[in-house]
C-alpha positions, 0 to 999 in steps of 0.5 A: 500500500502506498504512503503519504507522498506529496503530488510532487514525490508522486509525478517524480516517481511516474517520471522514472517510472516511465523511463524504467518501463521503456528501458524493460521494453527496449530491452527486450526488444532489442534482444528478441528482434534486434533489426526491428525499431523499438517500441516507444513509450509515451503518457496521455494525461487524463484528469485521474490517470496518466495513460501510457501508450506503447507505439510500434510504428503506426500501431499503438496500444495502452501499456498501462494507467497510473492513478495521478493522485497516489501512484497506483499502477493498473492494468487497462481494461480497455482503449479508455480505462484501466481495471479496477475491480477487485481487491488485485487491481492495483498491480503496484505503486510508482512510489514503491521500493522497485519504482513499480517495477515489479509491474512491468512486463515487456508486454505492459503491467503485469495480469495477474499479481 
């Protein structure tokens, strides 16, 4: 569960966050299919969750949701929302000891926790 953080300690934690999720993406990607470009992350900020895009050329998909307001991290339900339902829908916080990186999957965030 998450502690006390200031919104600040929360965007800092999302930022190496998303730097973190790429480097596992890019990673991979580059030890799987070395002669293929990589897969780019990027953030669309909503008013409750940044959404965090994966691009692959011209596709794209949802890699995941961060809740803005404690760092909660979830798997997408769909295009637009993340999977809340249940006591196993927050896979994790950004906040935590790994940065959340125990989530994070070359895929996205993980299924099942």
């Amino acid at each position: 569960m998450s502690e006390n953080y200031s919104q600040e300690e929360i965007d800092i934690a999302f930022e190496m966050f998303v730097k973190g999720a790429q480097k596992v993406v890019s990673d991979w990607r580059g030890e799987q299919f070395p002669n293929l470009g990589d897969k780019i992350l990027s953030v669309n900020e909503g008013r409750k969750y940044w959404k965090v895009v994966v691009r692959d050329g011209l596709n794209q998909s949802v890699f995941g949701f961060v809740r803005k307001s404690d760092g909660a991290i979830f798997k997408s339900a769909d295009w637009k929302s993340p999977y809340t339902k249940g006591k196993t829908a927050i896979r994790g916080y950004v906040t935590d000891h790994s940065g959340g990186m125990e989530a994070v999957t070359p895929y996205g965030i993980v299924y099942v926790r």
